[in-house]
N, C-alpha and C positions, 0 to 999 in steps of 0.2 A: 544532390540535395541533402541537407542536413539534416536529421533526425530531429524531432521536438520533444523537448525534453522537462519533464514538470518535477522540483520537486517539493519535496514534504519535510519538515522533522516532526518527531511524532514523542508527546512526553506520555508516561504509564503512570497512573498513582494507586499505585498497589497496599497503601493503607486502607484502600474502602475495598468492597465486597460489592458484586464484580469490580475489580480491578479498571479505572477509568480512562481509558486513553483522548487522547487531545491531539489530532493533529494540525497543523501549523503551515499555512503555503508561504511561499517564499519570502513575504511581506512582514512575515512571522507573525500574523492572525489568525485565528485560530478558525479552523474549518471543520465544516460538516456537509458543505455542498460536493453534489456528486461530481466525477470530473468528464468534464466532455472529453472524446477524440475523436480528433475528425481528418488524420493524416495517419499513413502506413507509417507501421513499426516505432507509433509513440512511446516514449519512454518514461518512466514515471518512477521518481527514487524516493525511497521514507526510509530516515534514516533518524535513529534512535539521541534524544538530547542526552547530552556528555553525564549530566546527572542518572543516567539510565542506564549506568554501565554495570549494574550486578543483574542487566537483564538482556537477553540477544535474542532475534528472530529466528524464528523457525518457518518452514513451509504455510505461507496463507493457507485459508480456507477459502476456496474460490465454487463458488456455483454460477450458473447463469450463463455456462462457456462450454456449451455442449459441440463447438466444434475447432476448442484450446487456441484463442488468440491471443491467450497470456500467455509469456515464458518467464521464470519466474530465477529470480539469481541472489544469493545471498556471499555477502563479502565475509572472508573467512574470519574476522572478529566477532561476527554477528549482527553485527551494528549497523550494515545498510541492504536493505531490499530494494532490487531491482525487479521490477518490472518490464518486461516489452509488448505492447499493445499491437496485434500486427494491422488491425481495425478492420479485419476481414468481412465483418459481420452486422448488420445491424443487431444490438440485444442491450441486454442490461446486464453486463457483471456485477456479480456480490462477490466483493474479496474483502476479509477479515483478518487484520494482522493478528500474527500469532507471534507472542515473545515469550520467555522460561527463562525462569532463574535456576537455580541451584536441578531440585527436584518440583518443581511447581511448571502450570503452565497457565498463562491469561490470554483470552481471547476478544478481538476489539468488535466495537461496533463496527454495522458497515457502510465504508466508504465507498460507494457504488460508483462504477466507471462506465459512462452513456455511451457506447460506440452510436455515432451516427456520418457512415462514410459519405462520403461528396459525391454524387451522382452527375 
């Protein structure tokens, strides 16, 4: 069986204070809905628009996963965060991308990920 896989691109406007992120589902609309999973080992990619290239991800801030059904993978340009959702759990993750430029770091709103497993 094949793995289900959602993804994201995600623009930063780091001319305002906090820094505004936008992320974008595949339709390239702009989202704030949380993302449901409801199949083992979902995979979820936000990867950074081309215009966002003086900025790369670093390790999310993730709470709400007190028993780690995220693994978390960053491609070595910076530019895309991988996710693997294993949906062990019912709960509500809070993960917050994290991206840095030079010496700076901005932190996003959160895009909350609803595990609710298939019983």
């Amino acid at each position: 069986m094949t793995a289900t896989t959602i993804s994201y691109t995600v623009s930063v406007d780091t001319t305002v204070s906090p820094a505004k992120y936008t992320i974008y589902d595949s339709e390239k609309n702009p989202t704030e809905a949380p993302i449901p999973v409801t199949a083992a080992n979902t995979v979820i990619t936000y990867t950074l628009e081309e215009n966002s290239n003086k900025l790369r991800f670093i390790a999310p801030e993730i709470t709400g996963d007190p028993n780690h059904d995220l693994q978390c993978a960053i491609s070595s340009d910076g530019q895309t965060l991988t996710i693997i959702d294993s949906d062990a759990d019912q709960e509500t993750i809070c993960l917050k991308l994290v991206t840095v430029p030079k010496d700076q770091v901005f932190v996003s709103q959160d895009p909350q990920i609803l595990n609710r497993p298939e019983t």
